[in-house]
C-alpha positions in Angstrom: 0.0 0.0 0.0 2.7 2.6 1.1 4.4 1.5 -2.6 1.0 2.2 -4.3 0.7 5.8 -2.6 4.7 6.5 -3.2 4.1 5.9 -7.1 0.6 8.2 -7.1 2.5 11.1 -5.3 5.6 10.4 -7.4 3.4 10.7 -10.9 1.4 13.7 -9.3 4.5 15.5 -9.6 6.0 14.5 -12.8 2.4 15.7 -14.7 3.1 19.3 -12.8 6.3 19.4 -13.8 5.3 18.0 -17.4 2.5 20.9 -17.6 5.1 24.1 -16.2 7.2 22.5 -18.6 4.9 22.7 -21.1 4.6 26.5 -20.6 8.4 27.4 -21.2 9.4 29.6 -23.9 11.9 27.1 -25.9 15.8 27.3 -25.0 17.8 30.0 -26.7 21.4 30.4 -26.4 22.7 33.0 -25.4 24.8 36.0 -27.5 27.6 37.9 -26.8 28.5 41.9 -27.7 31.0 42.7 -29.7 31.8 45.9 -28.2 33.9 45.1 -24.6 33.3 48.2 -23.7 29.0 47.7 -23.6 27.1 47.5 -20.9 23.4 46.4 -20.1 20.7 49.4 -20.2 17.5 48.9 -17.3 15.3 48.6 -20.4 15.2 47.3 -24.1 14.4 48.5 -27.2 11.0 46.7 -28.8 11.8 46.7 -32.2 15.5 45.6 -31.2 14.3 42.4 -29.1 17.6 40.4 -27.8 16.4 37.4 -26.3 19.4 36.6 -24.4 22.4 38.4 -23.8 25.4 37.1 -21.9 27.8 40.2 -20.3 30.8 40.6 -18.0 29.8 42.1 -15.0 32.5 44.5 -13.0 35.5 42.5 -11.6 34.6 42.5 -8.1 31.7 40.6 -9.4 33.2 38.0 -11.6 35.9 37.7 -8.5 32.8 36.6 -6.4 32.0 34.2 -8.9 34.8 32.8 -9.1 35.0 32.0 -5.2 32.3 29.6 -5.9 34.5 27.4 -9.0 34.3 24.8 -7.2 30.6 23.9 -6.6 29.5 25.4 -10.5 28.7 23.7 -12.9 31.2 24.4 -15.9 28.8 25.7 -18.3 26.8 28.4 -16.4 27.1 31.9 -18.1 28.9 34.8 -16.8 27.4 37.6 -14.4 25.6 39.0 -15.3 23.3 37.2 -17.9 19.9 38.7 -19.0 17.7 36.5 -20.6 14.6 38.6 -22.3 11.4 35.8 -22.1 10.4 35.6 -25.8 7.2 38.1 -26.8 6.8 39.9 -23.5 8.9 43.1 -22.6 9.8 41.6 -19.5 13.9 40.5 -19.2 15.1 38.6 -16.2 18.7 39.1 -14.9 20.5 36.6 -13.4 23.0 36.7 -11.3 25.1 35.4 -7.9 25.2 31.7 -8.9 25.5 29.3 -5.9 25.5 25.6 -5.5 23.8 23.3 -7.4 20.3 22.8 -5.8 20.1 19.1 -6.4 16.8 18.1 -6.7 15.2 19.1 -10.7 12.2 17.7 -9.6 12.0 20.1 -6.1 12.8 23.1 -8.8 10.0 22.2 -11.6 7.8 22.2 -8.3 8.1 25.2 -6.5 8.7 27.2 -10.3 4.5 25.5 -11.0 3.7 26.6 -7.8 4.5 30.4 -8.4 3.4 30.4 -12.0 -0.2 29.1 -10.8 -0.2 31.9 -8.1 0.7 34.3 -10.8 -2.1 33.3 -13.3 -4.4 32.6 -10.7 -4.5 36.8 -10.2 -5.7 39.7 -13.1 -2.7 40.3 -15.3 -2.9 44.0 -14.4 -3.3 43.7 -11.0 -0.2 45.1 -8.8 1.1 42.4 -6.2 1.9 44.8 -3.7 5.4 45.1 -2.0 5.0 42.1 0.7 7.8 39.1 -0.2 6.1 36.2 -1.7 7.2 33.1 -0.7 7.3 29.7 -2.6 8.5 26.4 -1.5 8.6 22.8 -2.6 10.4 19.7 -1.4 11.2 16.2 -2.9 14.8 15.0 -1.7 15.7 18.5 -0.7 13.6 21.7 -0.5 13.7 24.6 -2.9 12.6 27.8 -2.0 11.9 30.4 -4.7 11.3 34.2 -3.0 10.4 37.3 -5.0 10.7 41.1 -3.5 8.0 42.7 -5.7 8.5 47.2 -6.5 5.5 48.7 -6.5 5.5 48.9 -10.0 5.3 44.9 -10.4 1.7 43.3 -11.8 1.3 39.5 -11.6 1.7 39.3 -15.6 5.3 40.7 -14.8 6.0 37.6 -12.3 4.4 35.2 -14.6 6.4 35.7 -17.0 9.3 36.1 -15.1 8.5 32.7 -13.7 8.7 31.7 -16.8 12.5 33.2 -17.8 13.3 31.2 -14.5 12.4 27.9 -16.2 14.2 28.6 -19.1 17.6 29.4 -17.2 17.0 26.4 -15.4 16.4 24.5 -18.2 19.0 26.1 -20.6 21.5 25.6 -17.6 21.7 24.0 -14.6 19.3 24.2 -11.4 21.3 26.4 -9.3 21.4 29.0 -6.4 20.8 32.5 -7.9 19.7 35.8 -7.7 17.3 37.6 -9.9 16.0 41.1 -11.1 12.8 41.4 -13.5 13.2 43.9 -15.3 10.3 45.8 -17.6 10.3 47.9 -21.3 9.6 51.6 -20.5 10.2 51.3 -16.4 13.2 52.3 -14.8 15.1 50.3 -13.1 13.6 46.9 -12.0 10.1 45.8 -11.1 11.4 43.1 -8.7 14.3 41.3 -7.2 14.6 37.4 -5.4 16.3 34.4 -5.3 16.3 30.7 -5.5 17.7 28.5 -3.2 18.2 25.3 -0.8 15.9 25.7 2.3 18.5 23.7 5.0 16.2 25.0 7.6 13.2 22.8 6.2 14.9 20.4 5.7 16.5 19.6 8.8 12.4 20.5 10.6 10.7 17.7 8.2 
């Protein structure tokens, strides 16, 4: 009996993962400028989409990135890499890459979770500036967090849910950090991260 219920709660999750999945924008790899001297503007030209750019960030940066050698995975891209989710003005940045997470499963999880909360609200509707708060767990737990501007509607995190995905998918389920960044607003709508819970998983 205890087998039966392990394979229904195992194939629960594989058909949410399937349909998030499902949802992604498909992998695009990323491009690099030409110009060493160019550096990333807090919006982006609509008739000039670039739906992925891969830049140096300053050297303190890549010298923090560079701390963590070690526990990377070889083929992550450089701070900072901006990935702009295909036919929306929103761009994600990515950035402060950590350890790998180590559980794919735990990831597509807590990603469905915050894409259902997302499209479960009116597109135009502002979330407010209170942290939202996502987490899953399957071998280890995965917490996704977003700290929303005032500016930020739940179409924004939708689809920045969905540039999430695609990093993950394009790259490697890692710690990170994130900014959502919008066509025609300054600065960023939103900032978060993704990362082990150790605290959950040493209460379960």
């Amino acid at each position: 009996m205890a087998i039966l219920t392990a394979i229904h709660h195992l194939l629960g999750l594989q058909l949410s993962a399937l349909a998030f999945s499902a949802a992604l924008p498909p992998p695009q790899p990323p491009s690099f400028p030409s110009n060493p001297a160019w550096t990333p503007k807090p919006s982006f030209n609509l008739t000039l989409p670039r739906p992925s750019k891969c830049v140096r960030a300053s050297p303190s940066s890549e010298t923090s990135a560079k701390s963590h050698a070690n526990t990377l995975p070889s083929d992550l891209p450089a701070e900072d890499y901006y990935y702009r989710v295909p036919t929306t003005t929103v761009t994600v940045r990515f950035y402060h890459y950590g350890d790998n997470l180590r559980d794919a499963i735990a990831v597509q999880e807590v990603l469905a979770a915050a894409f259902k909360d997302a499209a479960s609200h009116s597109p135009d509707l502002g979330i407010g500036t209170a942290k939202l708060q996502y987490s899953e767990k399957y071998v280890n737990t995965v917490d996704l967090v977003l700290l929303p501007e005032p500016t930020m509607n739940w179409q924004m995190w939708r689809f920045a849910v969905l540039g999430l995905g695609a990093f993950m998918q394009l790259w490697d389920n890692v710690w990170l950090s994130f900014d959502v960044e919008v066509d025609e607003v300054r600065g960023r709508v939103g900032t978060g991260y993704v990362f082990k819970n150790y605290m959950r998983v040493r209460g379960s």
